[in-house]
N, C-alpha and C positions, 0 to 999 in steps of 0.2 A: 315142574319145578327144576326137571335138568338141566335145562336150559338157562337156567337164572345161574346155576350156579359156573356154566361153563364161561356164560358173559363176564361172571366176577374174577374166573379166574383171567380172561384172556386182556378186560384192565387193566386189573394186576400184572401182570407180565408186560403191558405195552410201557404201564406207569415204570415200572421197573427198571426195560431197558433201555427206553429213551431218554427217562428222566437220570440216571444213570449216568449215560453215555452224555447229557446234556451239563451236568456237573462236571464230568472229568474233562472234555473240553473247554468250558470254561473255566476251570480253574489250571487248566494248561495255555491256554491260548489266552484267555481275558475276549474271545468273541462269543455272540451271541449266536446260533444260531434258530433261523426262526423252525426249519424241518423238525428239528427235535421237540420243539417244544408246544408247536401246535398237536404233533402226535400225541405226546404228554398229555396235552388239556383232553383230547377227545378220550386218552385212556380214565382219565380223571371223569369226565361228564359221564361214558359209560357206567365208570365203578358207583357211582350217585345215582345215575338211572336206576342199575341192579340191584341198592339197596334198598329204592324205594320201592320199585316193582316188589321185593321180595316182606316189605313190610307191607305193602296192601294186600298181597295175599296171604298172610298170614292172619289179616284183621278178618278176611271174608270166608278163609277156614275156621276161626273164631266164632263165627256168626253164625253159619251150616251147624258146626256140632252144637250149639245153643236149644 
């Protein structure tokens, strides 16, 4: 389960600085840039994976102590 939570945090921090940095350039410049924002989605798809991973093991911990 450490590992779930290192993934959520390293999302978190990708979500954070690209999406971030992908805002204040655009609202400085008016361009789009696509580097930032692909990073963004894959921090995004990560932080969803690791919530899901970490809700089925929760169900299959649920299930053992039953």
């Amino acid at each position: 389960m450490e590992i779930n939570s290192y993934l959520t945090r390293f999302s978190c921090m990708l979500m954070l600085m690209f999406g971030g940095l992908f805002i204040i350039r655009y609202v400085k410049t008016g361009d789009l840039y696509l580097d930032q924002l692909l990073v963004f989605g894959a921090g995004f798809v990560l932080f969803i994976g690791s919530l899901i991973w970490k809700r089925k093991h929760q169900q299959q911990g649920n299930r053992k102590a039953c």
